[in-house]
N, C-alpha and C positions, 0 to 999 in steps of 0.2 A: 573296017569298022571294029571298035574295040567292044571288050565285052559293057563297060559303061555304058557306050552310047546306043548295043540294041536293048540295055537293059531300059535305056530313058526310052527308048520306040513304043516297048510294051507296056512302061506304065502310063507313056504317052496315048495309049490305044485304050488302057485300064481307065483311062480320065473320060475320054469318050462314052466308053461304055457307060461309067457311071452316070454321064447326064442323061444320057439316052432312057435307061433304067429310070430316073428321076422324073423325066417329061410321059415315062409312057407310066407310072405312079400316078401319075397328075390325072389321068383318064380314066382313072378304074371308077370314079363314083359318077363319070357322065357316057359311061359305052352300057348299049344297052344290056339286059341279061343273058342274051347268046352271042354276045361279042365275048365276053367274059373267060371262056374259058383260051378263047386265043389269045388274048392280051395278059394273060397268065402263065401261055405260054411263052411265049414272046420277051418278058422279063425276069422268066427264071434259065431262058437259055442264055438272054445278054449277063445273065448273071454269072453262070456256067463260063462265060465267054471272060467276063470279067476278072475272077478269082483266077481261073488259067496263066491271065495276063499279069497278074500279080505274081503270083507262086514263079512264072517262070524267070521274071525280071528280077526275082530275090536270089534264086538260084543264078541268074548270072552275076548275079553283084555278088555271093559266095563267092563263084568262081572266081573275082576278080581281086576276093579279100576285101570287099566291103562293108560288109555285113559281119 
């Protein structure tokens, strides 16, 4: 595998995350008020999970001299 194509895995996974984030967005005005705080969490860790998947797939496209 070259550094290109795990860099497309991760933003492939990055793309994921974002909808996922998006869909559980979609929920925050109809979960009731002690659901709230897990669904809080839940989209700031896919977010966490997100940006990682970013940053690391730039840092490979560095590596590869893409960027």
């Amino acid at each position: 595998m070259t550094f290109s194509e795990w860099a497309d895995q991760y933003m492939d996974s990055a793309r994921i995350l974002k909808e996922k984030i998006k869909a559980l967005k979609s929920q925050l005005g109809s979960v009731p008020p002690h659901e709230l705080p897990e669904l809080d969490f839940r989209i700031n860790t896919m977010h966490s999970m997100y940006a990682e998947c970013v940053r690391v797939a730039n840092i490979l496209r560095k590596r590869k001299g893409e960027i």
